[in-house]
MIFI-528427 format. One record per residue (C-alpha): residue in three letters; x, y, z; chain. Coordinates in steps of 0.001 Angstrom, whole numbers. Example, Ala and Ser with C-alpha at 12.3 -4.5 7.8 and 13.67 -1.06 7.14 Angstrom:
<atoms>
code	X	Y	Z	unit
ala	12300	-4500	7800	A .
ser	13670	-1060	7140	A .
</atoms>
This chain:
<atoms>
code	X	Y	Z	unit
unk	-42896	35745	-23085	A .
unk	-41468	38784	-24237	A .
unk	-38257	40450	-22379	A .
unk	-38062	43912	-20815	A .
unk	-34774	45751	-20299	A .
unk	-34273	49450	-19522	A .
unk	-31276	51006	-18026	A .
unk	-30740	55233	-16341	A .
unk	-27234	55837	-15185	A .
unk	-24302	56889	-15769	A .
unk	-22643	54841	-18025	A .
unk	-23750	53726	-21632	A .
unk	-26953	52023	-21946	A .
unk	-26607	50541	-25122	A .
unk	-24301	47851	-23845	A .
unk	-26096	46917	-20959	A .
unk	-29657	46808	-22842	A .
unk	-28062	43947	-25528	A .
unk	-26296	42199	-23053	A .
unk	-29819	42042	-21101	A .
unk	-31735	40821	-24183	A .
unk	-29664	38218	-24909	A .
unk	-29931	37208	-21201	A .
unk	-33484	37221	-21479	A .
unk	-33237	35311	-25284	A .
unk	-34467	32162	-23726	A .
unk	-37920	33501	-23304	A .
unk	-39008	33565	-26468	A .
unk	-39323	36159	-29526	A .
unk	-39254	36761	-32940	A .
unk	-38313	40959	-33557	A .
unk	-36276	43189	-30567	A .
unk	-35645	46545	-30617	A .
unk	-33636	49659	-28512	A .
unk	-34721	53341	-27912	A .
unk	-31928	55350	-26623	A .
unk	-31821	59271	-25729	A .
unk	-29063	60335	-27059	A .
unk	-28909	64080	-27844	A .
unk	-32735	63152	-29324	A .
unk	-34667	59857	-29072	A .
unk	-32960	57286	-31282	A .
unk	-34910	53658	-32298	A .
unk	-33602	50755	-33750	A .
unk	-36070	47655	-34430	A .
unk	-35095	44030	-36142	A .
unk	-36959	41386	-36906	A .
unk	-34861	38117	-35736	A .
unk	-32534	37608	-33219	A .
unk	-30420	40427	-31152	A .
unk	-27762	40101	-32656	A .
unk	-29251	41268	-35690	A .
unk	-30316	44428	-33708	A .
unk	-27035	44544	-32502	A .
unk	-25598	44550	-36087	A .
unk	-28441	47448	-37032	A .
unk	-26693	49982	-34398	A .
unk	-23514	49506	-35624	A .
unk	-24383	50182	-38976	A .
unk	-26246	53299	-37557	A .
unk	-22789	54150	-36224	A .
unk	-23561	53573	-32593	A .
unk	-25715	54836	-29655	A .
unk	-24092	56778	-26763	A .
unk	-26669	57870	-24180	A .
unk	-26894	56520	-20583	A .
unk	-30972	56385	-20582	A .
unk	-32370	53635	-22120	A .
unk	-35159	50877	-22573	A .
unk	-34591	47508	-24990	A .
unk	-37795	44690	-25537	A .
unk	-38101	41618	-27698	A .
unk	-41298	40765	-28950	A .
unk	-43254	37704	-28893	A .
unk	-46061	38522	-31264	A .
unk	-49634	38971	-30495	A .
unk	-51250	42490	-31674	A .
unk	-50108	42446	-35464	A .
unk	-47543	40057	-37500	A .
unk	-43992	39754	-37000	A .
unk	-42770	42952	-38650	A .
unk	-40339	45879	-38095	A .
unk	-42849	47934	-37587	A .
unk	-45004	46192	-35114	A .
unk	-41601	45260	-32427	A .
unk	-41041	47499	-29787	A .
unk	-40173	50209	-29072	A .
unk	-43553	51925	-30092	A .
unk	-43402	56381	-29638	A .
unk	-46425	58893	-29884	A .
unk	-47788	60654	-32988	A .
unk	-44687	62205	-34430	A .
unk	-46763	65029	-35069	A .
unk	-49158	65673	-32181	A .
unk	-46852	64203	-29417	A .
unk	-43442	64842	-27525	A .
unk	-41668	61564	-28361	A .
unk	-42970	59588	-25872	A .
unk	-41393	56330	-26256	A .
unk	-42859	53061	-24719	A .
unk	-42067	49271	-24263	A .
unk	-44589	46584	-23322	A .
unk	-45283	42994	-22113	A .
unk	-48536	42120	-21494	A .
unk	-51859	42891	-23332	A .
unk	-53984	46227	-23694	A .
unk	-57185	43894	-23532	A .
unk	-59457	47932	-24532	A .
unk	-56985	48560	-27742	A .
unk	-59639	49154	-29890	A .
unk	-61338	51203	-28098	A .
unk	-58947	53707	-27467	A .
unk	-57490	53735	-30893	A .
unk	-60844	54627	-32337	A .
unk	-60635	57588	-29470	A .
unk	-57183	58689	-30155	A .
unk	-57637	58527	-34090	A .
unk	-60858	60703	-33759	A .
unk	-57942	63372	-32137	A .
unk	-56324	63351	-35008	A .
unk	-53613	60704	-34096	A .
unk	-51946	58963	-36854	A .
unk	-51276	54757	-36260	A .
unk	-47440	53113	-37741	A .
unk	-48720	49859	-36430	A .
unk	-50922	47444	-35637	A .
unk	-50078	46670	-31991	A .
unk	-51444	47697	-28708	A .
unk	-48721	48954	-27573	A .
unk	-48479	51843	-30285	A .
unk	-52119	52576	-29083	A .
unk	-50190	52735	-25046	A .
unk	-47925	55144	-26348	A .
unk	-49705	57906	-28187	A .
unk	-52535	57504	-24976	A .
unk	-49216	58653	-22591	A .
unk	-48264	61548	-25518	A .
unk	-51809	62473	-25595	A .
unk	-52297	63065	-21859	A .
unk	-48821	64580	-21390	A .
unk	-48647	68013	-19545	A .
unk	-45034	68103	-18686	A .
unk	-45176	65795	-16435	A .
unk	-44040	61803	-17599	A .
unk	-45057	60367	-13986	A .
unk	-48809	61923	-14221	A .
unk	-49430	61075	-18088	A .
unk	-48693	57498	-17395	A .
unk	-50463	57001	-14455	A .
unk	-53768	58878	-16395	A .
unk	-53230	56555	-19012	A .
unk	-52983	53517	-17349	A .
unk	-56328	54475	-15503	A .
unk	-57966	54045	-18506	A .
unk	-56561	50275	-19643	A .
unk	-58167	47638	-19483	A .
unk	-55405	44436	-19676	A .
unk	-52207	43539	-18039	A .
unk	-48982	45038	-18829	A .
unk	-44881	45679	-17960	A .
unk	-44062	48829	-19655	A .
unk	-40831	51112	-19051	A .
unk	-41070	54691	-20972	A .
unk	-38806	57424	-21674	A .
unk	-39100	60839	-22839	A .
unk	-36674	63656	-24432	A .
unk	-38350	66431	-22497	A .
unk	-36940	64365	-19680	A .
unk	-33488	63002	-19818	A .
unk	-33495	62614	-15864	A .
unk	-36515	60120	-15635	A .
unk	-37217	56415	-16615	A .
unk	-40672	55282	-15476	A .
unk	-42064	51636	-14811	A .
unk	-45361	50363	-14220	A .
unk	-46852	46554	-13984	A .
unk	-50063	44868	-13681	A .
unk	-49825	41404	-14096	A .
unk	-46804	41218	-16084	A .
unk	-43506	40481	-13538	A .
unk	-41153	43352	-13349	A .
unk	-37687	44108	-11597	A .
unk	-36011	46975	-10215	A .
unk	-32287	46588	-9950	A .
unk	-30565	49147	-7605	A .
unk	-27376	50010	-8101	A .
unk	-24741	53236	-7318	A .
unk	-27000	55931	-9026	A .
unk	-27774	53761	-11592	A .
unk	-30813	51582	-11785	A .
unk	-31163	48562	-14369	A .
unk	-34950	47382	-14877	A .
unk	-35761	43882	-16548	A .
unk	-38604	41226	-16382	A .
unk	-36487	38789	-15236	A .
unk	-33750	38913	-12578	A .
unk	-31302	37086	-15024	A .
unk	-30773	40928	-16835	A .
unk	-30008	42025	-13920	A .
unk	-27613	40294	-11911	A .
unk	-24330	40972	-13786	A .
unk	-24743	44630	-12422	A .
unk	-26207	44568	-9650	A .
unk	-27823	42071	-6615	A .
unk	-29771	44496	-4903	A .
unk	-33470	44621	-6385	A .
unk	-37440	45032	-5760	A .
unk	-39992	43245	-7519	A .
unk	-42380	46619	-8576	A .
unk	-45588	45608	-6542	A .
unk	-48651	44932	-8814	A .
unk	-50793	48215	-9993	A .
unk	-47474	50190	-9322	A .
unk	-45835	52808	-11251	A .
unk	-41804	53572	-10047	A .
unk	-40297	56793	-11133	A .
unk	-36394	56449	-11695	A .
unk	-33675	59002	-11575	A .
unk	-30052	59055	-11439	A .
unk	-30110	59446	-7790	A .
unk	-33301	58139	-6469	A .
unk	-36725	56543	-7313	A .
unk	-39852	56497	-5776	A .
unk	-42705	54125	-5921	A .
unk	-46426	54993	-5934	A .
unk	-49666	53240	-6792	A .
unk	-51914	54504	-10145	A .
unk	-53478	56750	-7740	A .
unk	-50355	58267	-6264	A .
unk	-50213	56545	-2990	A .
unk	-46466	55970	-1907	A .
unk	-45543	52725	-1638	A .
unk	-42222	51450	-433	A .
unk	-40969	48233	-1915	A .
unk	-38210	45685	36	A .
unk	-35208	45912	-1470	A .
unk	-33338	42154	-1524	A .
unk	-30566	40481	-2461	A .
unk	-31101	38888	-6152	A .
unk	-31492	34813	-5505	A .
unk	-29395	34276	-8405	A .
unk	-25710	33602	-9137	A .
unk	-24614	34792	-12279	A .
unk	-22487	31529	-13246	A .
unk	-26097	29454	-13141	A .
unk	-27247	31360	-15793	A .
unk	-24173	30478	-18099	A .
unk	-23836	27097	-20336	A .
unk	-20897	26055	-18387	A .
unk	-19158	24053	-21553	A .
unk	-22847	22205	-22300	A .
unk	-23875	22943	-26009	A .
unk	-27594	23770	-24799	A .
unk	-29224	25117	-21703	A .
unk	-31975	22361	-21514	A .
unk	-29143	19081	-21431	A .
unk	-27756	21542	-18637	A .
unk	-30687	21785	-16345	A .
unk	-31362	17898	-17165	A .
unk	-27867	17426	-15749	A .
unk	-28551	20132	-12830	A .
unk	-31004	17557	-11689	A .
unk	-29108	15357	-9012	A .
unk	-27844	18914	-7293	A .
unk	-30822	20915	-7586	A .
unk	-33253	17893	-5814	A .
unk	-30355	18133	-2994	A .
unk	-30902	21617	-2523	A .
unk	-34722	21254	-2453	A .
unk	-34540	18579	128	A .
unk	-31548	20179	2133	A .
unk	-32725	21218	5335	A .
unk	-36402	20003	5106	A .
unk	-36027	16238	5418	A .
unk	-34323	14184	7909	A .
unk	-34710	10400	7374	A .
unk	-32537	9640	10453	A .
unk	-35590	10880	12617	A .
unk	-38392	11385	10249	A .
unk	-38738	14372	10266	A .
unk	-39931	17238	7439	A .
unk	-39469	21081	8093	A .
unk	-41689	23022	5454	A .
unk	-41158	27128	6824	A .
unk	-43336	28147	4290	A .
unk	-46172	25724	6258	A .
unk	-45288	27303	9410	A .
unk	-48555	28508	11071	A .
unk	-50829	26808	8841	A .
unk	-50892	23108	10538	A .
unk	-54254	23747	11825	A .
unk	-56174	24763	8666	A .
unk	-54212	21946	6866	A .
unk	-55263	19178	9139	A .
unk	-58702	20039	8414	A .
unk	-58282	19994	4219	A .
unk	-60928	17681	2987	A .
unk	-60017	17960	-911	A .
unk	-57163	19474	-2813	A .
unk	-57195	21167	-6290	A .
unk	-53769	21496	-7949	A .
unk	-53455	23566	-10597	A .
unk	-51005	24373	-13220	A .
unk	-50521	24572	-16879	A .
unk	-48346	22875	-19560	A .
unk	-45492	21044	-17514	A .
unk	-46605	21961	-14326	A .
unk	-49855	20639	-14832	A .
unk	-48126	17178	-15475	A .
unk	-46722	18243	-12106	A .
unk	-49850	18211	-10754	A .
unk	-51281	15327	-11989	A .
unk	-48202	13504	-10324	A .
unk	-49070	15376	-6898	A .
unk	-52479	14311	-7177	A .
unk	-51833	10909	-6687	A .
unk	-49738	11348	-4354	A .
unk	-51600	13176	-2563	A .
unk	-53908	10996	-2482	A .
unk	-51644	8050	-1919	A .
unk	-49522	9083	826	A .
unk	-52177	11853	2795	A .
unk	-55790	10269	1602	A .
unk	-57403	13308	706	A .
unk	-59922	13673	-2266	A .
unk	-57571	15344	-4651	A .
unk	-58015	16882	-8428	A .
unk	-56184	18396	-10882	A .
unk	-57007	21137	-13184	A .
unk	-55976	23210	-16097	A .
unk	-55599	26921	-14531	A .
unk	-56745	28284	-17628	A .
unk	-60326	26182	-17481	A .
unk	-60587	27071	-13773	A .
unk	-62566	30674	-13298	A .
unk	-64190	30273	-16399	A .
unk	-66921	27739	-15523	A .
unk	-68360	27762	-11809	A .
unk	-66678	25546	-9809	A .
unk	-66853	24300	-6649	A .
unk	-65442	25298	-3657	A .
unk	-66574	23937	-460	A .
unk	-65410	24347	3281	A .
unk	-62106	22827	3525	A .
unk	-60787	23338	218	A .
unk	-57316	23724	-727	A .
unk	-55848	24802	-4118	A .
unk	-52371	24463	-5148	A .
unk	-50714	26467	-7941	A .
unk	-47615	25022	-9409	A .
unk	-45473	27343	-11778	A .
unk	-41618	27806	-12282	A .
unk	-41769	31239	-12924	A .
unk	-44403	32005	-10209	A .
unk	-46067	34434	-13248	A .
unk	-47773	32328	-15275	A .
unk	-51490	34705	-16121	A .
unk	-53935	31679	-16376	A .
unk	-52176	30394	-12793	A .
unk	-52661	34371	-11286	A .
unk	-55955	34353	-12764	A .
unk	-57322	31002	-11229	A .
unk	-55554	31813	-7695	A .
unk	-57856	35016	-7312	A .
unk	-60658	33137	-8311	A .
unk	-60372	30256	-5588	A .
unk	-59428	32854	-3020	A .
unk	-62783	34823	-4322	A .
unk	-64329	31464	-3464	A .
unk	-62986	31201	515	A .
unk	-60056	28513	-815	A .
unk	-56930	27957	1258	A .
unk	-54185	28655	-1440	A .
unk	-50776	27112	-1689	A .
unk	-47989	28166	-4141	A .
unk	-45319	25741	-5378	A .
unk	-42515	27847	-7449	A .
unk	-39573	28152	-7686	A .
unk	-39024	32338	-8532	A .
unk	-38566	33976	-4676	A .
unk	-40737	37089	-4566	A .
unk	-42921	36247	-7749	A .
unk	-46923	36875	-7925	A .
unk	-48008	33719	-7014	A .
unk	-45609	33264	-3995	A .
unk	-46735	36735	-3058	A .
unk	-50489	36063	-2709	A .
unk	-51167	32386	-2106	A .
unk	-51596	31949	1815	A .
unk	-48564	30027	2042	A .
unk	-46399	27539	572	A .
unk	-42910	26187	-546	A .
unk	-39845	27068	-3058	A .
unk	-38618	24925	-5416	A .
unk	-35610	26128	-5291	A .
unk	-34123	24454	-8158	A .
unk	-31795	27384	-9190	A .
unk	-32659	29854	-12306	A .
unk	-34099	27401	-15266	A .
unk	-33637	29260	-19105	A .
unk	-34277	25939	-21305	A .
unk	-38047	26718	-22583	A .
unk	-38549	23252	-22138	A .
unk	-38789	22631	-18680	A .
unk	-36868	20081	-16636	A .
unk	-35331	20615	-13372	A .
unk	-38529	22560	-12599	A .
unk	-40548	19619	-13045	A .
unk	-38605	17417	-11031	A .
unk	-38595	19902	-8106	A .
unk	-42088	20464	-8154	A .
unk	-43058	16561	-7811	A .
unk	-40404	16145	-5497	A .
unk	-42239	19578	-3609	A .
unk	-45234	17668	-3563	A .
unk	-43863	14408	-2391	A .
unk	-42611	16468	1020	A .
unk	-45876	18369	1465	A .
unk	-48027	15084	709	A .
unk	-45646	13602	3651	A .
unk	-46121	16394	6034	A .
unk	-50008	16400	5492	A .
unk	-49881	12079	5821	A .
unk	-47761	12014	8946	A .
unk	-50353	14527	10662	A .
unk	-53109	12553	9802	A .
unk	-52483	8620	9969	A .
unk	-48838	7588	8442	A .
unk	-46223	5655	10522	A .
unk	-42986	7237	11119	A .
unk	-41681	4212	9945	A .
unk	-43544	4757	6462	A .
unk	-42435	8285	6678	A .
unk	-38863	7457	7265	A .
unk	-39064	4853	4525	A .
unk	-40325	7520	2046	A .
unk	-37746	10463	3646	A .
unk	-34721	7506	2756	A .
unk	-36592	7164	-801	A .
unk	-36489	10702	-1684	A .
unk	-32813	10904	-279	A .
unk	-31761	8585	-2997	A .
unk	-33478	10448	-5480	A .
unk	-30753	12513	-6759	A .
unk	-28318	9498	-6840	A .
unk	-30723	7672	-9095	A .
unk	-31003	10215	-11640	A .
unk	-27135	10318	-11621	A .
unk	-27045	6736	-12833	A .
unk	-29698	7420	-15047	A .
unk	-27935	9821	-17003	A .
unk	-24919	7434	-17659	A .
unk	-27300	5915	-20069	A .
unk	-26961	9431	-21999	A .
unk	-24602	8141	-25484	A .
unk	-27097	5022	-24828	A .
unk	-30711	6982	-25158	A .
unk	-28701	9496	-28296	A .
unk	-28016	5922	-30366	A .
unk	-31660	5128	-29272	A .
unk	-33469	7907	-30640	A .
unk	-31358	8160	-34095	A .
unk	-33138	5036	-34739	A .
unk	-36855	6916	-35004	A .
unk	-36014	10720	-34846	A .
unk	-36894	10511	-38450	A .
unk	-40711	9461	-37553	A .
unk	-43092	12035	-37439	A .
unk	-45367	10221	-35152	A .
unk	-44808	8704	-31633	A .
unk	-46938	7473	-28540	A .
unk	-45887	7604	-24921	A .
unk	-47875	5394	-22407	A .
unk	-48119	4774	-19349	A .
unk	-50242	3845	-16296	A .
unk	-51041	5280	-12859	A .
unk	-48500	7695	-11609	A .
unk	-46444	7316	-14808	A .
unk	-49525	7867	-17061	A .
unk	-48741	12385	-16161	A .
unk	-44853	10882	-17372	A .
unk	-46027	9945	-20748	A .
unk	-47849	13118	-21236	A .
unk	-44594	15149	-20377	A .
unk	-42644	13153	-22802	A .
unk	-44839	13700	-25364	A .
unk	-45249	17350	-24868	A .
unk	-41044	17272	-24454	A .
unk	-40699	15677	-28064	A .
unk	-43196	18127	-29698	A .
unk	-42209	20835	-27657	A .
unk	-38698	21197	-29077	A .
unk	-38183	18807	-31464	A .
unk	-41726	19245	-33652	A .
unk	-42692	15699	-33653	A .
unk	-45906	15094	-33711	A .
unk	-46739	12828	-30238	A .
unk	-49197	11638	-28142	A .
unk	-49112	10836	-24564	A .
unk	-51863	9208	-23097	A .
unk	-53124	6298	-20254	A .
unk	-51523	2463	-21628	A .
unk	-54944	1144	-21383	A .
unk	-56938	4103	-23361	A .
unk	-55209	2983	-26487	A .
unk	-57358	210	-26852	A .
unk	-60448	2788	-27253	A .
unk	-58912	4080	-30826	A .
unk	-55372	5290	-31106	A .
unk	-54534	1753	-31614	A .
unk	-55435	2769	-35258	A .
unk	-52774	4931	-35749	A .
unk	-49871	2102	-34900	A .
unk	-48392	507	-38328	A .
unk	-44645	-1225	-38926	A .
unk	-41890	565	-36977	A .
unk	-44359	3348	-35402	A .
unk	-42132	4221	-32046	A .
unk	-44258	3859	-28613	A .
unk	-42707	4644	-25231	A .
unk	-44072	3070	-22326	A .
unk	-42811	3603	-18813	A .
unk	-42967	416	-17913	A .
unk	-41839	-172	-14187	A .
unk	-42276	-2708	-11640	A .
unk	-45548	-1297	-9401	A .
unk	-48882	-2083	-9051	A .
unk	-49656	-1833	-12894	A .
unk	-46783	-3633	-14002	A .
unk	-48728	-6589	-15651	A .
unk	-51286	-4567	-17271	A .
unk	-48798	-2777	-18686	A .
unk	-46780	-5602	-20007	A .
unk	-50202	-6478	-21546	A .
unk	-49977	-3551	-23801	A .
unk	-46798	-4199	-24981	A .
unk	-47718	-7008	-26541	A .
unk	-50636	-5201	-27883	A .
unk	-48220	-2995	-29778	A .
unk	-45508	-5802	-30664	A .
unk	-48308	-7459	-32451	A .
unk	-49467	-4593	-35013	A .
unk	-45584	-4200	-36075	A .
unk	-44877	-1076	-33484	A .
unk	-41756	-879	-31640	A .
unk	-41569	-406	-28409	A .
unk	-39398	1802	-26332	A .
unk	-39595	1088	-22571	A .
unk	-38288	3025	-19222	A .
unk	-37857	-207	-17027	A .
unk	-36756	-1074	-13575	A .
unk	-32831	-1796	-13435	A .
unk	-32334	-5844	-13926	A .
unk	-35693	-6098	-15506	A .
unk	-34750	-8699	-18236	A .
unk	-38574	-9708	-19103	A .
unk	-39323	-5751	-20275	A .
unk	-36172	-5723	-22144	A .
unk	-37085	-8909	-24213	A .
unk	-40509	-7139	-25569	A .
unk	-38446	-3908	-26469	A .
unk	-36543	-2864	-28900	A .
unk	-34612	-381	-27312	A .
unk	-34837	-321	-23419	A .
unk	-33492	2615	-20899	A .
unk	-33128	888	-16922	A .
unk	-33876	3096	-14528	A .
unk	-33303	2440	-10450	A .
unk	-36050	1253	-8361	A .
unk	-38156	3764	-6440	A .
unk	-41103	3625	-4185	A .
unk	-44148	3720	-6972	A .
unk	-45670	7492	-5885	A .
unk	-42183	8228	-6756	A .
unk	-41100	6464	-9584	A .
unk	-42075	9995	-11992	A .
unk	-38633	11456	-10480	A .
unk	-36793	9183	-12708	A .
unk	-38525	7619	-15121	A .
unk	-39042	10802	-16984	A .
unk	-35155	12025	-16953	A .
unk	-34898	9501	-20400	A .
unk	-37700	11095	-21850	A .
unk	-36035	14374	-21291	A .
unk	-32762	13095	-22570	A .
unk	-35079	11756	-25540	A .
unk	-36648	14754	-26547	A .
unk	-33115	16765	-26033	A .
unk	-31267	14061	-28771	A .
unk	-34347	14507	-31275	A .
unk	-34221	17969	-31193	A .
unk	-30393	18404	-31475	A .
unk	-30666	15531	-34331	A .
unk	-33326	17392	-36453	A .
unk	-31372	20223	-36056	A .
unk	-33534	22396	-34084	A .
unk	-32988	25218	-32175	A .
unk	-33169	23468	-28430	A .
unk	-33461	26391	-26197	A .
unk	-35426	28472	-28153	A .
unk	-38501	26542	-29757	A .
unk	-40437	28330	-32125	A .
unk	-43669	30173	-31414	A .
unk	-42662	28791	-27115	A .
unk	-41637	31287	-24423	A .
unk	-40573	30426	-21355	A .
unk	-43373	32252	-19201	A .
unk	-46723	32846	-20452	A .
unk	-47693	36053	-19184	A .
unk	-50998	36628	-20715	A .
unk	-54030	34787	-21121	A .
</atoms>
């Protein structure tokens, strides 16, 4: 949600900012904008796409300073205007051109608008961030580093924000609460972005800015202190991202990229941890915590959106393969009702980006609470790996589709291994553990064959992309499958769909199925298998047609269907690792087909950084 880029040095920012926005396109917006000292402070805003922007400072005839800050905008505070995007300055009037981008929310807006108005400060727009800005000009005294840290004293909210000022052309300075932020070092030259993909083309040597920090940037140095000017100093590290993962490699979209990423990025989540030849799992980011996990009594995993599915997936497995009392939960319902939180408690947060607000939000509530806390993401260094107690990358490689894939894969195949470890240490066989550890192994082979059925799932869907209204069932572990196929479909394509349990559609949305209505079932051999065959024939018979994920050689399933997508046989706490790759493949087609803009949904980004 939103993008950040700002850039001090000693070559032209203008370049770099544009090139780092259109890295950063993939997480959603709908207006950018550039402020660049040159001689004075120079803005240019769009509404639309950066190239646009880019188009607007050519026609301006072209910006040539080397200190910087670029944004794009993903609209909350005010419509989607010119004058609401970023960046915001001070009263033209009362202030000292104080210029100011923002993610995040300024939750006390009001508030101090109503103060700053009663100073006689004059308002452009009807954001929060304008409000940030003329708070900094107000409080200004010479000194940029001071007025932003008195300002920030007074917000209420969370927030990225990078700020520049004419009355100093030596100094770019960043703050965060809540919002992620990077600092990338470089030879006298420091390039700042809230995400690492911005970054890496100039430099791999970065610090993520610690939350409730404020860094002051020069040419030739920076230094880090908290709001109330206590020095802090971060850990420079070497960026975990290569700059050719974040390019489309000759694929026409990011997302059928990461689908295809799949196979390789499940091998590098499993390299080094599993060993089926002895049975053996190495989690490092367990290390030291056996004890307290042995004694775990119930387990709360919580995520939102796809990693929730995620979670409902680990659930089962958890309680499955480990036999501990396990839940799921929206992060976002979490810390707003009173729940419980007993002696021997864990919660697990699942997020790709490691940022996600409602996930940050839930994790300090359950540690306010005396919870264990695990973390299963997949950004190194992020919030959430920061301040759970312990826990385990995905490390699936950087993911830019907004519609996530690979990143759901590698978190149910993160909480396959940790459901293992915890199982083995409590009553599991290391036979049953090697027969799982040789199950997983395969796991990247099977979704290889299961994307040969790619031209096969395209003909498929151009047979219903034109209906606006789908179900996706399933049962058991592949009942969290149908939701994420569902969400996939609406997600990017904007069909309206439904996932939901095979055996609730009996209790009403059996209503809603007519002649030709598409319904996907995942519709494996395991436990369920006849139940779910059940409801096929509950579908057949009020003229829907059924599209089913079966086991390969399945001949009975593919009788009932009308279209039918084979997928290899797994173990059935497994079975979610590849029945859902044709419902990502699905989704992918539909969108492409209705002509949709894949990687960049509307009103989607790919983080949600505020509640």
């Amino acid at each position: 949600m939103c993008g950040i880029v700002a850039y001090i040095g000693n070559r032209e920012a203008a370049p770099i900012l544009l090139e780092g926005l259109k890295r950063l396109e993939y997480r959603g917006y709908d207006s950018a904008g550039v402020a660049i000292l040159d001689g004075g402070m120079k803005i240019a805003r769009t509404v639309g796409r950066v190239a646009k922007l880019e188009q607007r400072i050519e026609e301006l005839g072209g910006y040539n300073g080397t200190l910087g800050i670029a944004h794009t905008r993903w609209a909350t505070h005010g419509a989607v205007t010119e004058r609401n995007a970023h960046p915001h300055r001070d009263d033209e009037k009362l202030g000292h051109g104080i210029t100011v981008i923002h993610n995040g929310i300024i939750e006390n807006h009001t508030a101090l608008r109503t103060w700053l108005t009663s100073h006689g400060h004059l308002f452009k727009s009807e954001t929060d961030t304008e409000v940030l800005a003329h708070l900094i000009g107000h409080l200004y005294e010479g000194d940029l580093l001071a007025a932003v840290q008195k300002a920030l004293r007074q917000v209420t909210g969370a927030y990225a924000i990078a700020v520049i000022c004419p009355a100093e052309k030596n100094t770019l300075v960043v703050a965060r609460k809540g919002s992620p932020l990077i600092v990338g070092v470089g030879d006298d030259e420091y390039v700042v972005a809230s995400d690492g993909s911005a970054i890496v083309a100039h430099t791999r040597q970065a610090f993520m800015l610690a939350d409730g920090c404020i860094a002051k940037l020069s040419r030739e140095s920076f230094n880090t202190v908290t709001l109330d000017d206590v020095p802090v100093t971060p850990e420079v590290r070497e960026l975990d991202i290569d700059l050719a993962q974040i390019e489309l490699s000759g694929f026409d979209h990011y997302m059928l990229k990461e689908i295809h990423e799949q196979p390789d990025a499940l091998r590098t989540t499993l390299r080094g941890r599993v060993d089926s030849s002895t049975g053996e799992i190495v989690l490092g980011g367990l290390a030291g915590f056996e004890r307290e996990l042995k004694r775990v009594r119930r387990i709360v995993l919580m995520g939102q959106g796809t990693a929730l599915h995620a979670c409902m997936v680990g659930r089962m497995m958890f309680e499955e393969l480990a036999k501990i009392h396990s839940e799921h939960d929206f992060a976002s319902e979490f810390r707003y009702r009173n729940p419980i939180v007993e002696e021997g408690t864990l919660t697990i947060f699942v997020s790709q980006s490691g940022e996600t607000a409602d996930s940050i939000a839930a994790l300090h509530e359950a540690k306010r609470r005396g919870a264990m806390t695990l973390g299963f993401v997949n950004v190194v260094g992020s919030s959430i790996s920061r301040e759970t107690d312990a826990g385990v990358y995905l490390r699936v490689g950087p993911e830019i589709g907004v519609a996530s894939t690979k990143a759901f894969t590698g978190q149910v195949m993160v909480a396959a291994m940790v459901a293992l470890w915890m199982g083995r240490r409590r009553y599991l066989s290391t036979e049953t553990v090697t027969n799982y550890l040789r199950a997983l192994e395969s796991v990247p082979s099977a979704i290889e064959r299961t994307l040969q059925l790619g031209d096969h799932i395209k003909q498929a869907t151009s047979r219903y992309v034109d209906r606006e209204n789908w179900l996706f069932l399933g049962r058991g572990v592949n009942y969290p499958v149908a939701l994420e196929g569902a969400l996939k479909l609406k997600e990017i394509s904007y069909i309206h769909a439904e996932g939901m349990p095979a055996a609730e559609m009996k209790h009403g949305p059996i209503a809603l199925i007519d002649e030709g209505m598409p319904v996907v079932f995942i519709a494996t051999r395991n436990s369920q298998y006849e139940k779910v065959l059940s409801n096929i024939e509950e579908v057949r018979s009020r003229g829907g047609h059924v599209i089913a994920v079966a086991t390969e050689g399945d001949d009975h399933v593919a009788s009932l269907a009308k279209e039918t997508f084979f997928v290899p046989d797994l173990p059935e706490p497994l079975q979610p690792l590849v029945t859902v790759v044709p419902l990502q493949l699905l989704a992918y087609h539909a969108a492409v087909m209705r002509g949709k803009d894949v990687d960049k949904p509307r009103n989607l980004a790919k983080s949600v950084t505020v509640e």
